[in-house]
Structure formats: structure tokens, C-alpha cells
C-alpha positions as CSV (number, residue, x, y, z in Angstrom):
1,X,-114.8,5.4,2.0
2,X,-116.1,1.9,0.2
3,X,-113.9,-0.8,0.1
4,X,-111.8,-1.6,-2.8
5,X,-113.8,-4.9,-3.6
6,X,-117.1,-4.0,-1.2
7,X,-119.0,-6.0,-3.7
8,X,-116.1,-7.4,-6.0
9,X,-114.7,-10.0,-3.0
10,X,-116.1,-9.2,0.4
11,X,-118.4,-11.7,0.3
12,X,-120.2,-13.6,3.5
13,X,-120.2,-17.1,2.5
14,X,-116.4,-17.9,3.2
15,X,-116.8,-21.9,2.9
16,X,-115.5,-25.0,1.0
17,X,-111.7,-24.3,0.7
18,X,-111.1,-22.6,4.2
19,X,-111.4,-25.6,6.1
20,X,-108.5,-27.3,4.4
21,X,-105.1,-28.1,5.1
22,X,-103.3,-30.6,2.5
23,X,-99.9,-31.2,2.7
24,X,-97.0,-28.9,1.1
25,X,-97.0,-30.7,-2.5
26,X,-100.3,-31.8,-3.1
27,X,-100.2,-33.3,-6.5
28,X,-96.6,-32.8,-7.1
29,X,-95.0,-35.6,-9.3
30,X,-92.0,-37.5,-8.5
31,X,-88.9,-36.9,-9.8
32,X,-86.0,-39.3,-10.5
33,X,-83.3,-38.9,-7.6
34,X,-84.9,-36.6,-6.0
35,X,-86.8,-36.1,-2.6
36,X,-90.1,-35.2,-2.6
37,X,-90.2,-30.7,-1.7
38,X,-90.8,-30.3,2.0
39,X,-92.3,-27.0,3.6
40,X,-88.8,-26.2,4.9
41,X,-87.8,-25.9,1.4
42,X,-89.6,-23.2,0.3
43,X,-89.7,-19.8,1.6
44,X,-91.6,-16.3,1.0
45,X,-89.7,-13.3,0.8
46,X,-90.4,-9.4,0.5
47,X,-89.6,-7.5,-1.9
48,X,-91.4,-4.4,-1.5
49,X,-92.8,-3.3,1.5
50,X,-95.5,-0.7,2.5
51,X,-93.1,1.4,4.0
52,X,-90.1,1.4,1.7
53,X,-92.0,1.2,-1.3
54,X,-95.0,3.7,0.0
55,X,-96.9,1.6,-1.5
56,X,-100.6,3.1,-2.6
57,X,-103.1,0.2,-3.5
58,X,-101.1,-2.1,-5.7
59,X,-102.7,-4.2,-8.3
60,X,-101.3,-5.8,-11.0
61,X,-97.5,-6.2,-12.2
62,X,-94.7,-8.0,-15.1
63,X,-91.2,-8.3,-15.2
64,X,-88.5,-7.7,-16.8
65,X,-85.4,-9.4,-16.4
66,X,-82.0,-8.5,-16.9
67,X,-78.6,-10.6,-18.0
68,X,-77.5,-11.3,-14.6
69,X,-81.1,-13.0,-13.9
70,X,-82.3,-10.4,-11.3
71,X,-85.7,-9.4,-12.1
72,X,-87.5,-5.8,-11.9
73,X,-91.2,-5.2,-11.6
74,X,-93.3,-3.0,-13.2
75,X,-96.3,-2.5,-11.4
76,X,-99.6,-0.4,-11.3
77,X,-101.7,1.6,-8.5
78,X,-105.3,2.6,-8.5
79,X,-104.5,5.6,-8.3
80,X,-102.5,6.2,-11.4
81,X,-99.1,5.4,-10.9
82,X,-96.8,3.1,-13.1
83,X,-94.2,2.1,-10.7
84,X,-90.7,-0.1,-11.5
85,X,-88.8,-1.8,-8.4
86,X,-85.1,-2.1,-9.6
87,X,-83.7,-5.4,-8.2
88,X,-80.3,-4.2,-8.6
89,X,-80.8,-1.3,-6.0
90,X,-83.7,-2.6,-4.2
91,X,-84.8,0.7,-4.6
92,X,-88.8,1.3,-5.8
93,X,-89.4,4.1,-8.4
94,X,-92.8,6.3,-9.9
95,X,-92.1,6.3,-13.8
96,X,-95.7,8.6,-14.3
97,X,-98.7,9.4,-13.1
98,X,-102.1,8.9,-15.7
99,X,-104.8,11.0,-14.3
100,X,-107.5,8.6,-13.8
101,X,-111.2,8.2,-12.4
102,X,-110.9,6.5,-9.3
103,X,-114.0,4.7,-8.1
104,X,-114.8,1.5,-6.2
105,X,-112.3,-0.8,-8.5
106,X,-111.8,2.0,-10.8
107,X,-108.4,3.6,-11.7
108,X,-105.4,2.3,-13.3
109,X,-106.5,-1.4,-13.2
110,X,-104.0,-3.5,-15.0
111,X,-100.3,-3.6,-17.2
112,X,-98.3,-5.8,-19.3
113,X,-94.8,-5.1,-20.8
114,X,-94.7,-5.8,-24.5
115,X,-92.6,-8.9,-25.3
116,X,-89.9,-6.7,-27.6
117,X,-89.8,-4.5,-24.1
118,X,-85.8,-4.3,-23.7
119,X,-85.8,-2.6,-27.5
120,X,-89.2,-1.0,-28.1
121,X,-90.0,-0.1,-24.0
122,X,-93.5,-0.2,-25.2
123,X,-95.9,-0.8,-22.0
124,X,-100.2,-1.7,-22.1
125,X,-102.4,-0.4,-19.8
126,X,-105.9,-1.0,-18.9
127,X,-107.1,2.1,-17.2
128,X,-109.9,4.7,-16.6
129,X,-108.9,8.0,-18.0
130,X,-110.1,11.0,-15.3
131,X,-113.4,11.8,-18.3
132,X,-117.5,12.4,-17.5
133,X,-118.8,10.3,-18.9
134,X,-116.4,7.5,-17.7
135,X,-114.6,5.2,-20.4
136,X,-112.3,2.0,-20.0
137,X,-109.0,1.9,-22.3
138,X,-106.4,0.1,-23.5
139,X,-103.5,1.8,-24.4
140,X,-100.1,1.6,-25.6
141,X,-97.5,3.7,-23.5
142,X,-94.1,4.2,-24.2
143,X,-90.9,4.8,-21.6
144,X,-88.7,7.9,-22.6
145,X,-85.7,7.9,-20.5
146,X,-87.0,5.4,-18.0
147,X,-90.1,7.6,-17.6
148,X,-93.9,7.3,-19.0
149,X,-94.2,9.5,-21.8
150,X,-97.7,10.2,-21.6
151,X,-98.1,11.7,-25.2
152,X,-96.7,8.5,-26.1
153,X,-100.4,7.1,-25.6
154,X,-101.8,4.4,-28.5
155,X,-105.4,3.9,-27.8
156,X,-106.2,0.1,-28.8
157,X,-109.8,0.1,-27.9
158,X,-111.9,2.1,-25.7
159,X,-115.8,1.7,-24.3
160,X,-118.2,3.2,-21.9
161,X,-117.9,2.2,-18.2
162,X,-120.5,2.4,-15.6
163,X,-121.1,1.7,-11.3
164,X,-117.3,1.5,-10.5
165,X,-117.3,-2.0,-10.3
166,X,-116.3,-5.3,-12.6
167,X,-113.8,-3.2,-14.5
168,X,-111.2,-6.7,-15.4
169,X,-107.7,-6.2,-15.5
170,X,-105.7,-9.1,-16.4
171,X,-103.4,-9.0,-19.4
172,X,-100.9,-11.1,-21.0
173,X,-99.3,-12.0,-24.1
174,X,-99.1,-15.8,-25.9
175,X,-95.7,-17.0,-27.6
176,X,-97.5,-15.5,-30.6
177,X,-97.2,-12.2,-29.8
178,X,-101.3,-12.4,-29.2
179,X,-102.2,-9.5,-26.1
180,X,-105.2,-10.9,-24.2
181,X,-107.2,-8.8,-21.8
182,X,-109.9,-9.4,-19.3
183,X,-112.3,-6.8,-19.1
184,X,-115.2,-7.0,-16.5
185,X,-118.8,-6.4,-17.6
186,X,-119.0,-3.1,-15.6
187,X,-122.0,-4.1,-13.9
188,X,-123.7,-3.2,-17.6
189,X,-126.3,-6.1,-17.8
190,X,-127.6,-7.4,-20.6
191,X,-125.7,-4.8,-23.1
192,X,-122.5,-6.2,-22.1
193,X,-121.7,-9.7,-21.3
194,X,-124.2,-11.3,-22.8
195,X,-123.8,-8.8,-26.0
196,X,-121.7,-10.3,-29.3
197,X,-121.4,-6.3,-30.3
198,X,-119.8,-5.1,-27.3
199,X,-116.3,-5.3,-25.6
200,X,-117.0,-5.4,-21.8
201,X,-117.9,-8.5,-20.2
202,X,-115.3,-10.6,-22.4
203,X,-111.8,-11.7,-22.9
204,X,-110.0,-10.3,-26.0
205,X,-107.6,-11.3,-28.1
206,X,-105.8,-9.4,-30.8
207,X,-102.4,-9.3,-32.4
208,X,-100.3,-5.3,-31.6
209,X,-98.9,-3.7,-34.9
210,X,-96.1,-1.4,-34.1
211,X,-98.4,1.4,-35.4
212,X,-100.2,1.6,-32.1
213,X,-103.1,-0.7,-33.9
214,X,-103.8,-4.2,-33.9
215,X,-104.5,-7.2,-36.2
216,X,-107.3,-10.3,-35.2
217,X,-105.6,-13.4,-35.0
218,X,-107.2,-16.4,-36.5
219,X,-109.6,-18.3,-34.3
220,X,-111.6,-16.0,-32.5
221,X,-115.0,-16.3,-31.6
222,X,-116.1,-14.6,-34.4
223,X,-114.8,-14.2,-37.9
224,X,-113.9,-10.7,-38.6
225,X,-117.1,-9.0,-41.0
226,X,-119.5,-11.6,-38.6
227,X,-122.7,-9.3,-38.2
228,X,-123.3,-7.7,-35.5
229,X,-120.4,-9.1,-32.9
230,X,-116.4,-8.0,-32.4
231,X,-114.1,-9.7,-33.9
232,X,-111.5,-9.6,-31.3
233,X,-113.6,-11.4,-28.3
234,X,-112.5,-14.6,-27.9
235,X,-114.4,-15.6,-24.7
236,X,-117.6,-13.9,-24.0
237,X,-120.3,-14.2,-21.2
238,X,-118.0,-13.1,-18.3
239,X,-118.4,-11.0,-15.2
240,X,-115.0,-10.0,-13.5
241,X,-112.1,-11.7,-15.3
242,X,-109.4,-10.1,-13.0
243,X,-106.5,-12.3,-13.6
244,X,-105.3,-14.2,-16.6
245,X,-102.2,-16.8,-17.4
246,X,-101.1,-18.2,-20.2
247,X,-99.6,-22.1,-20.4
248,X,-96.5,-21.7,-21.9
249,X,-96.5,-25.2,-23.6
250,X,-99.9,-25.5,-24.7
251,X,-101.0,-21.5,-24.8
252,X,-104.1,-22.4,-23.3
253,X,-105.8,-19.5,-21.5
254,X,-106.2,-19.9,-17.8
255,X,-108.4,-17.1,-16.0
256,X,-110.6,-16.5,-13.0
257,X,-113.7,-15.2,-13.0
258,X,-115.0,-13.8,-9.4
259,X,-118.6,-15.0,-9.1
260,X,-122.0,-13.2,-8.0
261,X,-123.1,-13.1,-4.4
262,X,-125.7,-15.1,-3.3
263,X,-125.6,-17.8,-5.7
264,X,-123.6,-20.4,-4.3
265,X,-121.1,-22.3,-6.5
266,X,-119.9,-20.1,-8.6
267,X,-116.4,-18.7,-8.4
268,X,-114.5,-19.7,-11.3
269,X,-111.4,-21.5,-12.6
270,X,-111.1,-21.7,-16.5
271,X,-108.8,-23.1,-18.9
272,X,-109.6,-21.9,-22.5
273,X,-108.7,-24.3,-25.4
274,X,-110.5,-22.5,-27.4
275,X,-112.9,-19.6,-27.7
276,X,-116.3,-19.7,-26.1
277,X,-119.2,-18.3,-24.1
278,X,-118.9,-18.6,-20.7
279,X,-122.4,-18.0,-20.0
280,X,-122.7,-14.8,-18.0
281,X,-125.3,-12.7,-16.5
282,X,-128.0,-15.9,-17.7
283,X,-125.3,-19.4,-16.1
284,X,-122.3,-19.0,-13.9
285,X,-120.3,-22.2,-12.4
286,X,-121.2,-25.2,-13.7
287,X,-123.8,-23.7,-15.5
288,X,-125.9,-22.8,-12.6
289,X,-129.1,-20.9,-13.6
290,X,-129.2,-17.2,-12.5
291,X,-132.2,-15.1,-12.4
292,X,-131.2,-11.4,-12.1
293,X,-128.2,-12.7,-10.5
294,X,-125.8,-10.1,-9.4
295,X,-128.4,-6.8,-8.9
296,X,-128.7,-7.2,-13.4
297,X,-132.3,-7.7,-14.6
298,X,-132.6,-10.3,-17.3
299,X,-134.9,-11.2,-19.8
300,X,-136.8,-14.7,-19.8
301,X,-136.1,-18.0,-21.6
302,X,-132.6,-18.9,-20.5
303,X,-133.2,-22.3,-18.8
304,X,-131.0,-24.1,-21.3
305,X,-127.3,-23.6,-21.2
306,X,-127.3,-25.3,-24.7
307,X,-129.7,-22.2,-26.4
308,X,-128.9,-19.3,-24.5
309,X,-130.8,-16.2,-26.0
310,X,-130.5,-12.3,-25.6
311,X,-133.7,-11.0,-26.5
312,X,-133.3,-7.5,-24.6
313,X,-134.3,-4.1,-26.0
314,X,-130.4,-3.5,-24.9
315,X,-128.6,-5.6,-27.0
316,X,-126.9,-4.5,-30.3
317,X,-125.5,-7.8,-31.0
318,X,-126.9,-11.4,-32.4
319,X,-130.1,-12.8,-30.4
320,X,-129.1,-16.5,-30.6
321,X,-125.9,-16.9,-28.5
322,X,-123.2,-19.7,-28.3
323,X,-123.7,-22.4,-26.1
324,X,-122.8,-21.4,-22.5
325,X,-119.9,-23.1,-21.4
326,X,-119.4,-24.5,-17.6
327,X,-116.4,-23.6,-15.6
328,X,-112.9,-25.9,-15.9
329,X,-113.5,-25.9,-12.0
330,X,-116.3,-24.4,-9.8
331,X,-116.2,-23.9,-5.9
332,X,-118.8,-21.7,-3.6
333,X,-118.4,-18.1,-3.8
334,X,-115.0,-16.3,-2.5
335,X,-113.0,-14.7,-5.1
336,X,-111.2,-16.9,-7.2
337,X,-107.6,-15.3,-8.9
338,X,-105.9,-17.5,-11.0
339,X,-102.1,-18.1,-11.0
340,X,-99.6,-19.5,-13.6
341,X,-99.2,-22.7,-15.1
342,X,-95.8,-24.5,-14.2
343,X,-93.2,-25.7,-17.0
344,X,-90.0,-26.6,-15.3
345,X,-88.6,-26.2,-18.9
346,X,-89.9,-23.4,-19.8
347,X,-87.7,-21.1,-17.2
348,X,-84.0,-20.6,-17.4
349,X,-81.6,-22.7,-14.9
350,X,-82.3,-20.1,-11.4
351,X,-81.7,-20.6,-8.0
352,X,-85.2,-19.6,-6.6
353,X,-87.3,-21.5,-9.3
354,X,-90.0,-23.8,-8.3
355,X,-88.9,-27.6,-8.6
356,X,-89.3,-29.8,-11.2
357,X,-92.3,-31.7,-9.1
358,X,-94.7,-29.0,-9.6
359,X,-94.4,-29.4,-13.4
360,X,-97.3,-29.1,-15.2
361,X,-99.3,-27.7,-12.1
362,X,-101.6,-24.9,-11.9
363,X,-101.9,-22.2,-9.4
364,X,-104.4,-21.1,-8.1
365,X,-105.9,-18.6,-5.3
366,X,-108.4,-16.4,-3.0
367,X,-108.2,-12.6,-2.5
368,X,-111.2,-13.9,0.5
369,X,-109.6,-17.2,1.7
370,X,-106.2,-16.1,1.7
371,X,-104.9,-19.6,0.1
372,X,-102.6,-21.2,-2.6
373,X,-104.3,-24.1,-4.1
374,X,-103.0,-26.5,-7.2
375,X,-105.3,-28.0,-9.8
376,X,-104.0,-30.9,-12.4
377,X,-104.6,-30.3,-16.1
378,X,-106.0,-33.2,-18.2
379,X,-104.9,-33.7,-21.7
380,X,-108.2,-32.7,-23.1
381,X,-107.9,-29.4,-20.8
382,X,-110.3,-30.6,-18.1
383,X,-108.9,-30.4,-14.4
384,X,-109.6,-31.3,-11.2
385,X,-108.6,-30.4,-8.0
386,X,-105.2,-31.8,-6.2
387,X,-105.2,-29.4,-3.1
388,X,-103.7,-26.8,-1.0
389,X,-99.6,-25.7,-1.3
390,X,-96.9,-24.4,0.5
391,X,-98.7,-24.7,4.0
392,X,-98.0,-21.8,6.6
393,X,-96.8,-19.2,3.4
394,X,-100.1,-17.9,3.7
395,X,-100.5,-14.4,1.1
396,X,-102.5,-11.6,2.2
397,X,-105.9,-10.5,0.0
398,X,-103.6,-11.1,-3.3
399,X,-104.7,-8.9,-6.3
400,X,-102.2,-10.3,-8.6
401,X,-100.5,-14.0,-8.5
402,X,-97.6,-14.2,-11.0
403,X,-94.6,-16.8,-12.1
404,X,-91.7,-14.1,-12.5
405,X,-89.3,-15.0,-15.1
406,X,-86.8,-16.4,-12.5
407,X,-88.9,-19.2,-11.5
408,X,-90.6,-17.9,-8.7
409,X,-93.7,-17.2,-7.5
410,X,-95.0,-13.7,-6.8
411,X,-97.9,-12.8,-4.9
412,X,-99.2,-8.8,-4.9
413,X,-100.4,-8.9,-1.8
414,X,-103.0,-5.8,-1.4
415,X,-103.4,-6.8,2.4
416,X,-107.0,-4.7,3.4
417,X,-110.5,-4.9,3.3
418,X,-110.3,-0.6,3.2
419,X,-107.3,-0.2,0.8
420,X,-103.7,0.0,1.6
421,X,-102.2,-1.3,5.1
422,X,-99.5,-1.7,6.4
423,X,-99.3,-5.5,5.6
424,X,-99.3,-4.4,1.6
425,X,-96.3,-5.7,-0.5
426,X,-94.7,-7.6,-3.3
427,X,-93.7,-10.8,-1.7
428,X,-91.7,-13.7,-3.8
429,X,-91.7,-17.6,-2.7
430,X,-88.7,-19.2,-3.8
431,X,-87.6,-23.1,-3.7
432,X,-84.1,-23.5,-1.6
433,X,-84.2,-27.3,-2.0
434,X,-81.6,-29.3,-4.3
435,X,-83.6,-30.2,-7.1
436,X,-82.7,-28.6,-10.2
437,X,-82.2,-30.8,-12.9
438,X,-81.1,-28.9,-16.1
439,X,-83.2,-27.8,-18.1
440,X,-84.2,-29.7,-21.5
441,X,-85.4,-27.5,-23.9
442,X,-89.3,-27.9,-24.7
443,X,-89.8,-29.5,-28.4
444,X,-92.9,-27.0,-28.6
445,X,-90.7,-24.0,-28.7
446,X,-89.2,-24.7,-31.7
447,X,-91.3,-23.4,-33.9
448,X,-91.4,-20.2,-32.6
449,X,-87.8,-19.9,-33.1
450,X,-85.9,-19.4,-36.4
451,X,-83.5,-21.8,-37.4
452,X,-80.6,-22.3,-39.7
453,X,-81.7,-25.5,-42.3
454,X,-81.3,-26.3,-45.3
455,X,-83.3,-29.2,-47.6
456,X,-83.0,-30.4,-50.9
457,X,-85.4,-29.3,-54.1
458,X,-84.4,-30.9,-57.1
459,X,-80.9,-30.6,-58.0
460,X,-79.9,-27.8,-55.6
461,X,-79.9,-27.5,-52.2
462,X,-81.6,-24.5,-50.3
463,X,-80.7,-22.7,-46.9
464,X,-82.4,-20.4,-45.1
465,X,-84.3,-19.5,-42.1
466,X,-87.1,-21.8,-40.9
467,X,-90.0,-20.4,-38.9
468,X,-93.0,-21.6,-38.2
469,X,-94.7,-25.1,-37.2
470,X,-95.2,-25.7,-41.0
471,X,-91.6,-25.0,-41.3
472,X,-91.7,-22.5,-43.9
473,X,-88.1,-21.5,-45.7
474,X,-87.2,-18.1,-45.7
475,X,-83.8,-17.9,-48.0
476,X,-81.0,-16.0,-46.7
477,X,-81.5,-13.1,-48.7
478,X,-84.7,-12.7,-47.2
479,X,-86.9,-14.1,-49.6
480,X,-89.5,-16.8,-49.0
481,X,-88.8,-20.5,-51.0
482,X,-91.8,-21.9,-52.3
């Protein structure tokens, strides 16, 4: 049997951030009356274990949390199951089983829960349906009952997959209601990444309808009706995006993108402000020049980062590509997985949430170098790095690295070189310290939230629902004010 990331992580040049041990807090703030967070403070607990949950190659997971603040987790396995851990009974359920094509990284690769879950219990997959030849989807499921209805399936997109490797898999919606999803180049070459016509390789972005379709939002990459490109790839150029986060104040896109072997610095951190080419199979890193990097043959003329070109008898898109973009932060190859953003504000008053000194913080780690590092986000969405965190809570070959809802941090924790062991689980690290100022709530929020106003046109006076950052007046009869 190959191992689950035999060429996606497993790589031999484990340098750099090994060697480090920075103290619990590295670039923590200070907060008024309060004592700077100390090791002792903080605490990693499991939820799910191998042997009460059987656990069978966990990958990716969300939440959902209820009134009383515990949180459930929905989570998928390679191998086709959609899986729900109840909080209230402790107690791990199989909703379904998708009958996928399991290869290398193949399978049932990544899930988000639609934000309108609690009334619509619509669910998206990323997945490789059990077909010859082998395709990659993303689909809309439904819950019947608590179950996976599978005839509930809404096919969003779907495209040919190849080699069993660089299949993606991180999802997540913005405040907007926006879905974003990582797909991996599939090992495609030229046709992919580097193509403005094709989906793999990229980072999407598009808007759900409740028909099972979708919308493009403004500000893609490419206006819908461009010639030859997609109009729903916002980042394009990419090898394995795996894991993706979205900061809830600014909605800036954080993802990781694992590197190719060989080539030194080029594991990825990235913050997206806005939508770009990152530069792969021709830059990686800091714009590192690769030739036939990563096993893919490339054509010539790619030496400047500024012109990149794709001049192969492969591609269906545009020849004259964006400008390749370098990473937000580079280090030497491992297998980077990014983590959430922290906004003290932006999480409900909870017992386990993280402390008000790792606001504005982002998380980051190392399914090779079994690490949590923090990086510090610039105003202009640069960042640098501030260090390791948490000390001895070490996780385990993580292939997910989530802020839950309460706070918390939780870490799928896939534990083997060879698949499941018995050191696979869900594990959550929680603050027990005393600092828990209440919460003030974020002035950016507001305009995603209706609210009662009324203003003054001429002689009368208008009320109505405001939405919106323009603040736009919908009257109370449901009709727009102009």
C-alpha cells in the first residue's frame, strides 16, 4: 500500500522550522490587566479517538454549534464516509457513505457546511466519484433525517482528474456567503495550473444559489465572458492548496500550498487580498524558478515572474498569463497547512476560546514537522514570521487545522505515514487562563447585518431595513427606497 502523501508531504529535507523552540506566545500582544498566557494555561484535549470513533483516515471537518455552545463536527474520510461527532453524547456517527475512487490522496477529500446549515442542512463536498475515467466534484448534498441523502446531490462543477495525487480540499465560505475551494493541479502539468480555461490547479470562488447552481461574485480574476479562462478562479498557478481560512474581519484568503520536492524554499503561506497568479508549475516560493519542477515538463521562456507565458500545445486558455505572484511567506520544503486567523471579537463569550493576546494572529502548521507556528499580518497583508506556539502540545501529521466556533483550536490529527493509526483523532486545545474580556462587537460586521433605521428625505421620514456597506434602505414593506 502507498502512503497517503508518498509524494504529497513525505518529503526528505525536514529543515528550517524543526530546530525551533520559541516560547508559548510568540508574538502575542499585551492586554490591559491581564498576564501574559503561559503554557500551563492552555491544554489539548481529545475529542475523538481511533478507537471510540473507529476512525478510518480522517481529513477535513466544520462545525456546527448548538444553543448551549457545545459544538458538533462534521467530518470526512477517504474512504467515503460523512461522519458527525455529537458533543452532547460524545458519541461519533456515519451519516452516508459516497462511493468514491480511492487512490494515493484520492477519495472523499474535503466538506464545508453551508452557512444557512441549521434550516437548509445543505452540506459541499469535494470528492472523487467511484467513475473510469476518474473526475473531481463539487457537490451539494443534503441531510434527510440526520442522514446523507445521496439523490440529494447538486453538482457545482466537475473536471477530469489524473495520477491520484494534488487533488486540493480546502473549503470555506466568506461573510458574503462566497464558497471557496482549493483544488490541486492533479499532477496535470501545463493544462492545469498554468491554464486560464481550466479549473484544477486554482482556488475558486463563486456565490451558491439555492437551485444547486452558483453565481460569480464580483472581482475574480477574470470577468465573466473573458476569452478563453473561468470566470470563477480567483487565484490561479497553484499545486496542492489543501487548506484554506478565511479572516473574519478583513475576508482575506489565507491558504497553504504544499511545495515540490527538490526545490528548496518553497512551501507556502498565502494571504489573498485579491485575486492573482501564484505562479505554478513555471515559480514557486518567492518566485523561485522551476524547470520541470515536480516530475511536469514545461515549455521554455519563463525566467521572468513579471511575463509568465504558456505556450504549450496543451493549453486551452490565454498564452500571456498574470504576473506570478510570490508567496505571503516561504520556508524550505515540508508541507505547509494553514490554520485560522484569530479575532477575539469575532467569537462568542466561551470558556475554551483562545485569549484576547493572540488577536489578530495567524496559525499556521506542518503535516512533516509536526508544529504550530504564528505569523503577524501587516496592514497591507504582508506578514512575517513571529514563531512557534503552545510548546509541548505538539499535533500529530494534522490534515486539517480549524478555529471551531467556540474559540478553540482544532487539530485533525491523521497521525501515520501508512494511513490510520492508532494515534489518529480529533483533538481540541483550549485556553483555561482568566482572560476573557467581553466581547465588543466588531464595527466591520455591521454591514452584513440588517438593521432597523430610519433617515429623513424631504418632508417625510423613511424606516426600513438597512443592509449593506452602502447602507441601502429596504422599506418595511419590502420595497427598496431610492
Amino acid at each position: 500500500m502507498k502512503p497517503l502523501y508518498d509524494s504529497f508531504c513525505l518529503k526528505t529535507k525536514i529543515l528550517s522550522l524543526a530546530a525551533l523552540a520559541l516560547p508559548l506566545a510568540a508574538g502575542a500582544a499585551p492586554y490591559p490587566g491581564c498576564a501574559d498566557p503561559v503554557e500551563s494555561e492552555f491544554r489539548m484535549t481529545t475529542v475523538v479517538t481511533r478507537q471510540a470513533g473507529s476512525l478510518a483516515e480522517p481529513l477535513k471537518m466544520d462545525f456546527d454549534r448548538a444553543a448551549d455552545g457545545k459544538v458538533d463536527i462534521y467530518f470526512v474520510e477517504k474512504g467515503g464516509n460523512l461522519r458527525r461527532y455529537d458533543a452532547a453524547t460524545q458519541a461519533v456517527a456515519t451519516l452516508g457513505k459516497l462511493d468514491v475512487h480511492v487512490q494515493d490522496e484520492y477519495g472523499l477529500m474535503g466538506i464545508v457546511l453551508d452557512p444557512a446549515f441549521k434550516a437548509n442542512h445543505n452540506l459541499f463536498l469535494l470528492y472523487m466519484p467511484n467513475l473510469n475515467p476518474i473526475e473531481m466534484r463539487i457537490s451539494r448534498f443534503t441531510l434527510a433525517g440526520g442522514l446523507l441523502d445521496r439523490n440529494s446531490e447538486k453538482i457545482l462543477m466537475k473536471f477530469p482528474a489524473a495520477t491520484g495525487w494534488h487533488g486540493g480540499g480546502g473549503m470555506a465560505f466568506d461573510a458574503s456567503g462566497n464558497l471557496w475551494v482549493g483544488v490541486g493541479d492533479t499532477r496535470a502539468g501545463e493544462v492545469a495550473a498554468p491554464n486560464t480555461n481550466d479549473l484544477r490547479g486554482k482556488i475558486l470562488r463563486v456565490h451558491p444559489t439555492p437551485d444547486g447552481a452558483y453565481t460569480i461574485p464580483e472581482g475574480n480574476l477574470f470577468a465573466p465572458g473573458t476569452a478563453k479562462t473561468r470566470p470563477e478562479i480567483y487565484i490561479m498557478g497553484t499545486r496542492e492548496p489543501y487548506t484554506l481560512a478565511i479572516d473574519p474581519k478583513t475576508q482575506w484568503m489565507a491558504w497553504g500550498d504544499v511545495g515540490p520536492d527538490g526545490w528548496g524554499v518553497t512551501e507556502e503561506y498565502d494571504l489573498a487580498t485579491k485575486p492573482y497568479n501564484a505562479g505554478f508549475p513555471y515559480f514557486a516560493g518567492n518566485n523561485k524558478l522551476l524547470t520541470n519542477g515536480d516530475g511536469i515538463h514545461t515549455t521554455p521562456g519563463n525566467e521572468n515572474p513579471a511575463k509568465p507565458t504558456n505556450t504549450s500545445s496543451a493549453n486551452t486558455g490565454i498564452t500571456d498569463l498574470p504576473p506570478a505572484q510570490p508567496a505571503t511567506y516561504a520556508y524550505n520544503q515540508a508541507c505547509g497547512m494553514t490554520g485560522p486567523i484569530y479575532r477575539y471579537d469575532y467569537i462568542p463569550n466561551s470558556p475554551v476560546k483562545m485569549p484576547p493576546q493572540f488577536d489578530g494572529l495567524w496559525f499556521v502548521g506542518d503535516f512533516n514537522l509536526n508544529l504550530l507556528d504564528t505569523l503577524g499580518i501587516n496592514a497591507d497583508g504582508s506578514a512575517k514570521r513571529l514563531g512557534r506556539i503552545f510548546g509541548n502540545l505538539k499535533p500529530n501529521r494534522i490534515t486539517d487545522f480549524k478555529l471551531g466556533p467556540d474559540g478553540a483550536i482544532y487539530l485533525m490529527n491523521y497521525a501515520g505515514n501508512y494511513g490510520t493509526t492508532d494515534a489518529t483523532a480529533i483533538v481540541r486545545i483550549e485556553y483555561t487562563g482568566t482572560c476573557r474580556p467581553e466581547v465588543k462587537p466588531p464595527v466591520s460586521l455591521a454591514p452584513r447585518m440588517p438593521r432597523l433605521t430610519a433617515r429623513a428625505r424631504g418632508t417625510r421620514l423613511e424606516v426600513g431595513w438597512a443592509y449593506g456597506a452602502e447602507g441601502r434602505l429596504w422599506g418595511l414593506d419590502g420595497r427598496r427606497s431610492r
